[in-house]
FIKOLZA-1660 file (N, C-alpha, C; in steps of 0.1 Angstrom, whole numbers, plus 5000, padded with zeros to 4 digits):
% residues 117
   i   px   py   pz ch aa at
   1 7061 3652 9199  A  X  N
   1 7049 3647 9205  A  X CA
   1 7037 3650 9196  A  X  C
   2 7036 3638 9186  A  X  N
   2 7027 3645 9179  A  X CA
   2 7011 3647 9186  A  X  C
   3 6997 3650 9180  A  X  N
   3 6989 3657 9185  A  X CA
   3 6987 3667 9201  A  X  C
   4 6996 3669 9202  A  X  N
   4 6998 3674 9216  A  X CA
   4 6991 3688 9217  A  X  C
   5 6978 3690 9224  A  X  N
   5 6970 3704 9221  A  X CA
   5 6975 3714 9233  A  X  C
   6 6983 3713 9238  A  X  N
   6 6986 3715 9256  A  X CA
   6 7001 3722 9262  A  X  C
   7 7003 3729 9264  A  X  N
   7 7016 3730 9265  A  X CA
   7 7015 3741 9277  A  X  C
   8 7029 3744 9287  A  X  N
   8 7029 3752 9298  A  X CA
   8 7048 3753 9299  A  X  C
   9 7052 3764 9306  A  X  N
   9 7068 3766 9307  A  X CA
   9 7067 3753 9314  A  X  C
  10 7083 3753 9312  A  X  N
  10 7085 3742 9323  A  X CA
  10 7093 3746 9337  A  X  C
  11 7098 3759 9332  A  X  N
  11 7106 3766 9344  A  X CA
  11 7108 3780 9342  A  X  C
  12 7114 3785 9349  A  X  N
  12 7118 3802 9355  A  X CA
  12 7122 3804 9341  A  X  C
  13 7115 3810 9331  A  X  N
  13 7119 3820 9318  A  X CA
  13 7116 3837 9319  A  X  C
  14 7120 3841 9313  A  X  N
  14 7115 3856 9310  A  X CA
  14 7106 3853 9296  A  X  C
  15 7095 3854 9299  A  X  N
  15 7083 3848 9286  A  X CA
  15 7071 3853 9290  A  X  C
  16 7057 3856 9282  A  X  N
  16 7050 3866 9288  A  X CA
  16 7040 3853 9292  A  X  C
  17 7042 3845 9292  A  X  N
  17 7036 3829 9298  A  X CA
  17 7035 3833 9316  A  X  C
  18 7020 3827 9316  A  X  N
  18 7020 3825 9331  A  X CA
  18 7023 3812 9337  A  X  C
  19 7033 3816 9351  A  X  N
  19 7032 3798 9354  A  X CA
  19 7027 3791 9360  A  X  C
  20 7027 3780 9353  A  X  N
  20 7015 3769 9357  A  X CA
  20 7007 3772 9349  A  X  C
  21 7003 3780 9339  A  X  N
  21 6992 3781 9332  A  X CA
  21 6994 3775 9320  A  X  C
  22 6981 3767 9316  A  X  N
  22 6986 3756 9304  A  X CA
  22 6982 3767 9292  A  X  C
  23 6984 3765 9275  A  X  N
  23 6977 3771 9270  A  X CA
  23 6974 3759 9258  A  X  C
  24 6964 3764 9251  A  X  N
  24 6961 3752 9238  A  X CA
  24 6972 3760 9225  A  X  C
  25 6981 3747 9220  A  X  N
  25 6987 3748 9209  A  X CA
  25 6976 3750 9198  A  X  C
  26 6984 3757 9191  A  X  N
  26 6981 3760 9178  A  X CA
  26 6984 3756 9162  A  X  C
  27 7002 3756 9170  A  X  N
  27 7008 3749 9158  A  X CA
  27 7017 3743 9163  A  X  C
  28 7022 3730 9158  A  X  N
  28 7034 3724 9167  A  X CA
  28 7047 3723 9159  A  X  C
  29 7058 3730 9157  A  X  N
  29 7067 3728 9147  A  X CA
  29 7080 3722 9158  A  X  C
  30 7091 3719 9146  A  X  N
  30 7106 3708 9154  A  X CA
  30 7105 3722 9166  A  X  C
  31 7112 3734 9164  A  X  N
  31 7117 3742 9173  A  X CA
  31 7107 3752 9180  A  X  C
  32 7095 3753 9177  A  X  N
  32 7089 3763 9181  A  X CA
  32 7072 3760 9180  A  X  C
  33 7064 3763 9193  A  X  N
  33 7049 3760 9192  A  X CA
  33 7042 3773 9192  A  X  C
  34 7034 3769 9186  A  X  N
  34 7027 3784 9189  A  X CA
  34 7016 3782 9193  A  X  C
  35 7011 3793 9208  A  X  N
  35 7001 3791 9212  A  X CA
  35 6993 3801 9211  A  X  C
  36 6980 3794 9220  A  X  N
  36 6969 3805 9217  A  X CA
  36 6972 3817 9234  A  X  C
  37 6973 3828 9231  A  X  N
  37 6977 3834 9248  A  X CA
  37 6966 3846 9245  A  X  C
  38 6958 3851 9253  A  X  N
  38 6950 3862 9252  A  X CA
  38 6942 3862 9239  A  X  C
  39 6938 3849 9233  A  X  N
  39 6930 3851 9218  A  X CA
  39 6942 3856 9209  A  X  C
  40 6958 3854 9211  A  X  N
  40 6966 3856 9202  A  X CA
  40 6976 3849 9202  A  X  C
  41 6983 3848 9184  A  X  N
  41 6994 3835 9187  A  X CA
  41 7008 3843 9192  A  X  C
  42 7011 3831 9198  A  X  N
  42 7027 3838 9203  A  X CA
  42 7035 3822 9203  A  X  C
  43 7049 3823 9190  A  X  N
  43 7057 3815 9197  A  X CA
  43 7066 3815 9207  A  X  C
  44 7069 3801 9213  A  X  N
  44 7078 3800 9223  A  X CA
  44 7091 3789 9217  A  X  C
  45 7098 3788 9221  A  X  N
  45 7109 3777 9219  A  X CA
  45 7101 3764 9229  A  X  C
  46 7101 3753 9217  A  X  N
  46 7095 3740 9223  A  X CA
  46 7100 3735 9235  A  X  C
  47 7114 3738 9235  A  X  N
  47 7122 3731 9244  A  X CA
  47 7121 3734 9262  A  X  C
  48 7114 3754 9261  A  X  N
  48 7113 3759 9270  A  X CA
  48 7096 3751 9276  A  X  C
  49 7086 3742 9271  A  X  N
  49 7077 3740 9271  A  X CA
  49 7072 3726 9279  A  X  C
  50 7062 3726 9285  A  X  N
  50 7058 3706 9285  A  X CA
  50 7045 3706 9278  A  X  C
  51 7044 3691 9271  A  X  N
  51 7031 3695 9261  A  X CA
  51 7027 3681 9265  A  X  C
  52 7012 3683 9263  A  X  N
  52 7004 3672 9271  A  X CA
  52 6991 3673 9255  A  X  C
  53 6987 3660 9256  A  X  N
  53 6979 3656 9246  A  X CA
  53 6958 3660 9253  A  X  C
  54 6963 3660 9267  A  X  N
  54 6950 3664 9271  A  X CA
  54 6946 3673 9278  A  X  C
  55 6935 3683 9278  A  X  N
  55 6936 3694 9284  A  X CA
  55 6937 3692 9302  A  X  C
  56 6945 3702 9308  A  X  N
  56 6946 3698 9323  A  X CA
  56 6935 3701 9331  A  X  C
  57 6932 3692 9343  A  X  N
  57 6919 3689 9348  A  X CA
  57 6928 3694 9365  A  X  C
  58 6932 3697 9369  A  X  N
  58 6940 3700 9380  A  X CA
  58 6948 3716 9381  A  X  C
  59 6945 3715 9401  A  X  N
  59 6952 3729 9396  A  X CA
  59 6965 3727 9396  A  X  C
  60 6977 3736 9389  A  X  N
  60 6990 3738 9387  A  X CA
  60 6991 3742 9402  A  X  C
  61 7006 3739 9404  A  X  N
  61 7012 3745 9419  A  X CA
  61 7024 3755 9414  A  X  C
  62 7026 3764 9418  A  X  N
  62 7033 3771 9416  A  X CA
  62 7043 3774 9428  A  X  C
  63 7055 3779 9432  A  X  N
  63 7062 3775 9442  A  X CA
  63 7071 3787 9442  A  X  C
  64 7072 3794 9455  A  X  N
  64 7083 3805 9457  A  X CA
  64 7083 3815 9444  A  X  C
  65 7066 3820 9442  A  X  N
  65 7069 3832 9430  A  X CA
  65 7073 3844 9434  A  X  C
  66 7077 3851 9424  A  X  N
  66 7087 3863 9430  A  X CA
  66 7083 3870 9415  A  X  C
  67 7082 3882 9417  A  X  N
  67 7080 3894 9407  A  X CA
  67 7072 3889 9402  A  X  C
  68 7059 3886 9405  A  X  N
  68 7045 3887 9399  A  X CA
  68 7037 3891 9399  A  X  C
  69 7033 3898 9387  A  X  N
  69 7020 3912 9389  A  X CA
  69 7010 3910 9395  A  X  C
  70 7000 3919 9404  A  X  N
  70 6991 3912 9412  A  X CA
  70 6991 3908 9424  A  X  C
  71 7003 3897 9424  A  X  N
  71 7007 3887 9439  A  X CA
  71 7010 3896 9451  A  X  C
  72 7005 3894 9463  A  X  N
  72 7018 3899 9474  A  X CA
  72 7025 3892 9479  A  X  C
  73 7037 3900 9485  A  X  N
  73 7053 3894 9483  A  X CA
  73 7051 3884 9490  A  X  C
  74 7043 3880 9499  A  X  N
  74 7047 3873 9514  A  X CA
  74 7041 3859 9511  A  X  C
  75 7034 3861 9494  A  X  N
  75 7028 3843 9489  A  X CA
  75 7037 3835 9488  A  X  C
  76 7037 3824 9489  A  X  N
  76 7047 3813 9495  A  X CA
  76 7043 3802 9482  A  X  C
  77 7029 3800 9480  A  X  N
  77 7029 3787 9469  A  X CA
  77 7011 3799 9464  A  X  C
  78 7009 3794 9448  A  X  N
  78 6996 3797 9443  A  X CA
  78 6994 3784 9437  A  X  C
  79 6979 3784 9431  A  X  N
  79 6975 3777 9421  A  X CA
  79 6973 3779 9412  A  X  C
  80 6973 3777 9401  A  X  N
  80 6966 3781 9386  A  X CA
  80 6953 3770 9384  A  X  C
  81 6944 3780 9382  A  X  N
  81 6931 3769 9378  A  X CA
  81 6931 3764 9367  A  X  C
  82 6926 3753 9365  A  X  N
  82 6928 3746 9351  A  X CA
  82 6918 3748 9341  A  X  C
  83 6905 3753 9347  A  X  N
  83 6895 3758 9334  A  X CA
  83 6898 3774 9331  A  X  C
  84 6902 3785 9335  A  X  N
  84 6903 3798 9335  A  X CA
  84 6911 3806 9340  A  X  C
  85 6925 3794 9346  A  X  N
  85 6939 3801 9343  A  X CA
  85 6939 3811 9355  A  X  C
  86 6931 3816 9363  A  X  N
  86 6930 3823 9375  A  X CA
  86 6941 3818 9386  A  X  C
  87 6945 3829 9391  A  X  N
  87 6954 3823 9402  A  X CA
  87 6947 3826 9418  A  X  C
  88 6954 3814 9427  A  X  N
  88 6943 3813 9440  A  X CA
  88 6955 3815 9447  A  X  C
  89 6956 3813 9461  A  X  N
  89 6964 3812 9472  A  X CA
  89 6961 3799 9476  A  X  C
  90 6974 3788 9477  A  X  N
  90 6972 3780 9484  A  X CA
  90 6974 3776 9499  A  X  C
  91 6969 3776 9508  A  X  N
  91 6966 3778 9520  A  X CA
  91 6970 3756 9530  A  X  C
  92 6979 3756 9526  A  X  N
  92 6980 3744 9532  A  X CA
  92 6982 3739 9527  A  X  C
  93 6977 3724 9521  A  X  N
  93 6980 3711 9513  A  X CA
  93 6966 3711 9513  A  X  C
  94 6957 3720 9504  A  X  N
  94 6946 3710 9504  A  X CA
  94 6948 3700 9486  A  X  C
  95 6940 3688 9491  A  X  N
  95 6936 3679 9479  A  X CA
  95 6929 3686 9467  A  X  C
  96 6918 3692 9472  A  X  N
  96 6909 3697 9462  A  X CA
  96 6905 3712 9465  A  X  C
  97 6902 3722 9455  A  X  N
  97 6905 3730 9457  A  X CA
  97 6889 3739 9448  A  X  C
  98 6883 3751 9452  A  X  N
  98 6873 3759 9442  A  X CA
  98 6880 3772 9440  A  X  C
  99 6879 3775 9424  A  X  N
  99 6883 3781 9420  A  X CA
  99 6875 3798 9421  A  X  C
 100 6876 3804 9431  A  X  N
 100 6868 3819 9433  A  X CA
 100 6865 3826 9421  A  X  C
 101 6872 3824 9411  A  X  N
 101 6866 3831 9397  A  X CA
 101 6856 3823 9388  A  X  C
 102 6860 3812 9386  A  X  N
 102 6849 3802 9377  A  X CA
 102 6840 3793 9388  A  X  C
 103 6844 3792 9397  A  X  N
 103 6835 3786 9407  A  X CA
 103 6839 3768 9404  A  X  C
 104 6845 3767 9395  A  X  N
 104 6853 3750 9393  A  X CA
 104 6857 3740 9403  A  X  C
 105 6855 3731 9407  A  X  N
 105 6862 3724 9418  A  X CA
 105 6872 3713 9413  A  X  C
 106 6885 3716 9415  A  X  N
 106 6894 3703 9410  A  X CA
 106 6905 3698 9420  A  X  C
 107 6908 3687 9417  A  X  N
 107 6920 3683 9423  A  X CA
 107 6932 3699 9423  A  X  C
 108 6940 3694 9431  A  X  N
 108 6952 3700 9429  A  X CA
 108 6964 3690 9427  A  X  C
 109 6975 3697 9419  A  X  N
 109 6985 3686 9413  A  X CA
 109 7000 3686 9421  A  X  C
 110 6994 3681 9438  A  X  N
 110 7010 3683 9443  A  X CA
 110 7019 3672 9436  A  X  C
 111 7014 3661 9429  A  X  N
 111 7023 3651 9431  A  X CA
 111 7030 3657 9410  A  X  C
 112 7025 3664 9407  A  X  N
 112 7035 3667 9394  A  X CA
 112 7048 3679 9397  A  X  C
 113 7059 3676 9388  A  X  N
 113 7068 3691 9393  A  X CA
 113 7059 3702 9392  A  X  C
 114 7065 3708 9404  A  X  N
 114 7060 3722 9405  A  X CA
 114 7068 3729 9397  A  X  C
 115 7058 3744 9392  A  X  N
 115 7063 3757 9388  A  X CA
 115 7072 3764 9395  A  X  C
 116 7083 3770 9388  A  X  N
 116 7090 3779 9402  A  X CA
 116 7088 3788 9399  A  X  C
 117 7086 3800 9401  A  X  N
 117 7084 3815 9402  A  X CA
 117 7076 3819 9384  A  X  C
% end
């Protein structure tokens, strides 16, 4: 995919990637991208990845997470915000959603696959 600046897991890995959180590529090679994670590069195997040519404007849904630092046990779905990667509690189906840390208002992305854990 070439110019693709964009990339997020695509499922349940052991990876220090958050999910649902996109990050900007750095370098895109056949087997391996490297992204930008905390102001540092870290590769991943491409294949574990989805890469998108534009940065995401929606929050991620994340679904049935389990062993997540932070979270408590009894969260059922989060969001990942799309400008600053913060996670929220989703509380229903809402459409659109403010982000408590950056103060952002975006869509949320029920209609893409969800994150699982």
């Amino acid at each position: 995919m070439p110019g693709s600046e964009w990339a997020r897991l695509q499922g349940d890995v052991k990876c220090p990637l958050r999910r649902g959180a996109w990050y900007r590529v750095i370098r895109l090679a056949a087997r391996e991208v490297t992204l930008d994670v905390a102001r540092a590069p870290l590769s991943v195997t491409r294949s574990l990845l989805e890469l998108r040519s534009t940065p995401p404007s929606r929050w991620s849904v994340v679904r049935d997470p389990r062993n997540v630092a932070g979270l408590p046990e009894n969260l059922t779905n989060y969001g990942v915000c799309p400008s600053c990667r913060s996670r929220a509690s989703l509380v229903g189906h809402p459409a659109r959603m403010r982000c408590p840390r950056c103060n952002g208002f975006f869509d949320v992305a029920w209609d893409e696959p969800t994150q699982r854990r």
